[in-house]
C-alpha positions in Angstrom: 3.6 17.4 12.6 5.8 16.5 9.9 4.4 16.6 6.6 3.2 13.6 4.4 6.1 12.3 2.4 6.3 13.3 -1.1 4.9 10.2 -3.1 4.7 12.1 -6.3 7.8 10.0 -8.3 6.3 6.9 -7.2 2.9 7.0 -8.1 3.7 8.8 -11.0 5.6 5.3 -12.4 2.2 3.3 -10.9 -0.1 5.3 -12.5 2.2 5.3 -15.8 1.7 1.8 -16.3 -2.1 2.3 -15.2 -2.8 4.3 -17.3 -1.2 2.5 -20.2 -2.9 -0.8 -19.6 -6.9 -1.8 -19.5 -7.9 -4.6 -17.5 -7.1 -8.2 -18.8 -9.7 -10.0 -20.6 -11.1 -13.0 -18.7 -8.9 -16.1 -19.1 -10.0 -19.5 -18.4 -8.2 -20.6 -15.8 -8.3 -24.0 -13.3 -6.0 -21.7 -10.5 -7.4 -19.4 -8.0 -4.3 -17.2 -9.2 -6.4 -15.8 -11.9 -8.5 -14.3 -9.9 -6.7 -13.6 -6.7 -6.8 -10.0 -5.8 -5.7 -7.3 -3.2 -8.1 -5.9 -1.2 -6.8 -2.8 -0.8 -7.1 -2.1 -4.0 -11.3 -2.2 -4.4 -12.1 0.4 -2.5 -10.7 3.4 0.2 -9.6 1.4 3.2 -10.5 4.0 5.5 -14.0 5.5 5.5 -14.4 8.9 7.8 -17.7 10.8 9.5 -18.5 13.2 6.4 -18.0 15.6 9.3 -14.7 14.9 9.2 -13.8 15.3 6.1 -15.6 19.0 5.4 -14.4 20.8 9.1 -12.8 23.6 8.7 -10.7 23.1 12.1 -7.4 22.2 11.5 -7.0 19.4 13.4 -9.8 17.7 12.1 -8.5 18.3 8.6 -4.9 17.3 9.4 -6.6 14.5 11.2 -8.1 14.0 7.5 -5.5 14.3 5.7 -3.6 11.6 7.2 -6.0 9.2 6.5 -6.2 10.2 3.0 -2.4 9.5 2.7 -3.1 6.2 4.2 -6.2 5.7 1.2 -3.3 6.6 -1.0 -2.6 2.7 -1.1 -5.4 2.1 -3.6 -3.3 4.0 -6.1 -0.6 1.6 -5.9 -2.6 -1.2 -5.6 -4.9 -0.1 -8.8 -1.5 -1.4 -10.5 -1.9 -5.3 -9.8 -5.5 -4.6 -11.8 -4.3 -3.2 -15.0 -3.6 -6.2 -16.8 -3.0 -5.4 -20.8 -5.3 -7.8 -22.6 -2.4 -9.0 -24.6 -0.2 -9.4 -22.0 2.0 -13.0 -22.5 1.6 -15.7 -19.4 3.3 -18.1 -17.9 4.2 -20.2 -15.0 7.9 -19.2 -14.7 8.8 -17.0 -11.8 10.6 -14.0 -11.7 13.3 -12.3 -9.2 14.3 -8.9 -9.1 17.9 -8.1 -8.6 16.8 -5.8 -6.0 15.2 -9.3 -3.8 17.1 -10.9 -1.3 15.7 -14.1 -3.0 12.6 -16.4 -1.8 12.4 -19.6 -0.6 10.9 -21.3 -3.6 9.2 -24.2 -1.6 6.6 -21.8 -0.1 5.1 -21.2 -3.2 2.5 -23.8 -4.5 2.1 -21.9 -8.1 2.8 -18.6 -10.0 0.9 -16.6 -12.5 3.1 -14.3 -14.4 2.1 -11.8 -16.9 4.3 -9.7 -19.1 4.1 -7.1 -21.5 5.8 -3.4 -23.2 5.6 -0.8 -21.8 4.8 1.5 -25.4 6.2 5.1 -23.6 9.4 3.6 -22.3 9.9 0.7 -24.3 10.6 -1.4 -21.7 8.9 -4.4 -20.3 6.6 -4.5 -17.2 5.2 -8.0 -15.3 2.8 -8.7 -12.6 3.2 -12.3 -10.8 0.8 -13.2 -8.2 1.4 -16.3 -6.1 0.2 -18.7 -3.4 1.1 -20.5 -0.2 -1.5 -22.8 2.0 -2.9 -19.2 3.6 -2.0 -16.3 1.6 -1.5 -14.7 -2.1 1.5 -13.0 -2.9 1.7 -9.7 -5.5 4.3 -8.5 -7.3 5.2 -5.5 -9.7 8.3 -5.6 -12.1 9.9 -3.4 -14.5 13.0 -4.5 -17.1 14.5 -1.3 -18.9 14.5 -1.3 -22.5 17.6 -4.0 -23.0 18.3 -5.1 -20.0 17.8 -8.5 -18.7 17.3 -7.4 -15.1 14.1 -7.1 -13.5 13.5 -4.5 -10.9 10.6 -5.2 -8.3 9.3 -2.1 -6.9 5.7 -3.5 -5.1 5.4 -6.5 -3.5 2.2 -7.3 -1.3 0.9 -10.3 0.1 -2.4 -10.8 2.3 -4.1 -13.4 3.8 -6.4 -15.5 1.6 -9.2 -14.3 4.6 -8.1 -11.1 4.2 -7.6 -10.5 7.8 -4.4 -8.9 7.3 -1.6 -8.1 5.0 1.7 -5.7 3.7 2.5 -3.5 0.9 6.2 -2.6 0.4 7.2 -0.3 -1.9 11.0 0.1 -3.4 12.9 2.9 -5.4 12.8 1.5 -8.7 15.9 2.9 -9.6 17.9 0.8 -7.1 19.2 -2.2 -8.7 20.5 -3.9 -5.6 19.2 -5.4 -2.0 17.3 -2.3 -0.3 14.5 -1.0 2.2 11.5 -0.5 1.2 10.5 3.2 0.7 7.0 3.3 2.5 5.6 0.2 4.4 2.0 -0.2 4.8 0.8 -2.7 7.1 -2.9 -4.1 7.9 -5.3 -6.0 10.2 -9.0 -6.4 10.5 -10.3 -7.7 13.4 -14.5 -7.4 14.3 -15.4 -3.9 13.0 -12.0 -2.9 13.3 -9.0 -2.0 11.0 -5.4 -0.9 12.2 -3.3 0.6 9.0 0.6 1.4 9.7 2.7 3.5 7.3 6.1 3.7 7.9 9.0 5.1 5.6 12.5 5.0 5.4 13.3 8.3 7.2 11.5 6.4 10.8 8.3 7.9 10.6 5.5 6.3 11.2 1.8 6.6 11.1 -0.6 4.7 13.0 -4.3 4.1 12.2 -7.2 3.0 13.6 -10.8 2.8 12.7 -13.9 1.7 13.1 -15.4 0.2 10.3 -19.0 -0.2 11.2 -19.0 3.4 13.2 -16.5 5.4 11.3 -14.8 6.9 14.6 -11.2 6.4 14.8 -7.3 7.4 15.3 -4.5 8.3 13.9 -0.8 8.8 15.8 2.0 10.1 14.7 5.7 8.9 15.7 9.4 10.1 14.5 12.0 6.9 15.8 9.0 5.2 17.2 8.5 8.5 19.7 4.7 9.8 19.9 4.6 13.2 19.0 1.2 13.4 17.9 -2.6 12.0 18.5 -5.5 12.3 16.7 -9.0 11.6 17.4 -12.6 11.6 16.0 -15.4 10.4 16.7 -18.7 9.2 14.6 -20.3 12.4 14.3 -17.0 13.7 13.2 -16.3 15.6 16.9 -12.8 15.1 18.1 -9.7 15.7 20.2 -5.6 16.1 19.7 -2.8 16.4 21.4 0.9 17.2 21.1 3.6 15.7 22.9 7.3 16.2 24.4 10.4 15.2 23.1 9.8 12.4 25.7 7.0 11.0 23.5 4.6 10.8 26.7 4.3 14.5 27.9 1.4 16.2 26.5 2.5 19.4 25.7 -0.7 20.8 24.3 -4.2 20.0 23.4 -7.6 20.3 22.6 -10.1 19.3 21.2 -13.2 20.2 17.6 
């Protein structure tokens, strides 16, 4: 099992500005904008059989920590909430110079906040917009005097909240890139499927139960299986490895 990526530098610059900020005063506002808001970032996505989460097998604690890297979203998301009161707002949109550019028509309106960030110096922004379906987030940062804006989240869900994205970018690329990690959602009845991907191909895949806690988790390298996961709702569960082939199961077992 490869290990979970090293998000240290990344959240580190999230939780910088987190920690920096308090949340924004209530503002009077005739848009939904003002009060738009990721759901991701209210609570852990993924909820486990307590079982689960204290085993001392190993599978059922990798199986655990896997899903705690997925839960890791909130602390990126925590970001779009951390509004300084003093913040200035406007209307005006704002593109990074590491966006391809958006097709401005598919946005009804923007909110845009901006404010200094008072260890660096620089300038930080959140924008959250709208189409007919959907909210869009953003998360900007503009170095002490410079006139360029560098995007490093962007997220966008449904307005039913029956699915969504999270991308996040190396803020220290200043032109057209990948996203570092990739989180992807969908809720259906009682159901939630969460996928992580990152830019060296690997790929996790979630999914879980929300009313019964049991769930999986899969594990791929170039979109090849080389890993399953299972638990159930009183925490019992199986795994398996497989081949190169990605379908061969070369061992397994179960807690």
């Amino acid at each position: 099992m490869k290990p979970k990526k090293n998000l240290l530098p990344v959240f580190g610059l999230m939780m910088l500005f987190a920690s920096c900020s308090k949340k924004s005063d209530p503002q009077p506002s005739s848009s939904s904008l003002a009060s738009a808001q990721l759901s991701m970032s209210t609570a852990q996505p993924i909820a486990v059989p307590n079982a689960l989460s204290t085993s001392s097998d190993i599978h059922a604690q990798e199986a655990y920590s896997l899903v705690t890297s997925a839960n890791d979203l909130t602390s990126l998301t925590a970001s779009f909430d951390n509004i300084p009161s003093g913040a200035s707002k406007s209307s005006t949109a704002i593109v990074g110079v590491n966006v391809g550019g958006r097709i401005a028509a598919t946005q009804q309106s923007y909110l845009v906040y901006t404010w200094t960030d008072p260890q660096s110096g620089g300038s930080v922004a959140y924008q959250v917009s709208e189409t007919t379906d959907s909210y869009t987030f953003e998360l900007f940062y503009k170095k002490s005097g410079s006139s360029d804006w560098i995007r490093y989240l962007d997220a966008e869900e449904k307005k039913d909240k029956s699915s969504g994205f999270l991308k996040v970018f190396d803020p220290s690329i200043t032109k057209v890139s990948s996203p570092v990690f990739y989180y992807t959602w969908t809720r259906g009845t009682n159901t939630l499927n969460f996928v992580i991907t990152d830019d060296t191909n690997y790929k996790l895949v979630i999914n879980s139960n929300t009313q019964t806690k049991a769930g999986d988790v899969e594990s791929y390298t170039n979109n090849v299986l080389g890993e399953k996961l299972t638990w159930d709702n009183q925490g019992h569960g199986t795994w398996a490895l497989y081949d190169s082939d990605g379908i061969t199961v070369a061992s397994n077992g179960t807690w």
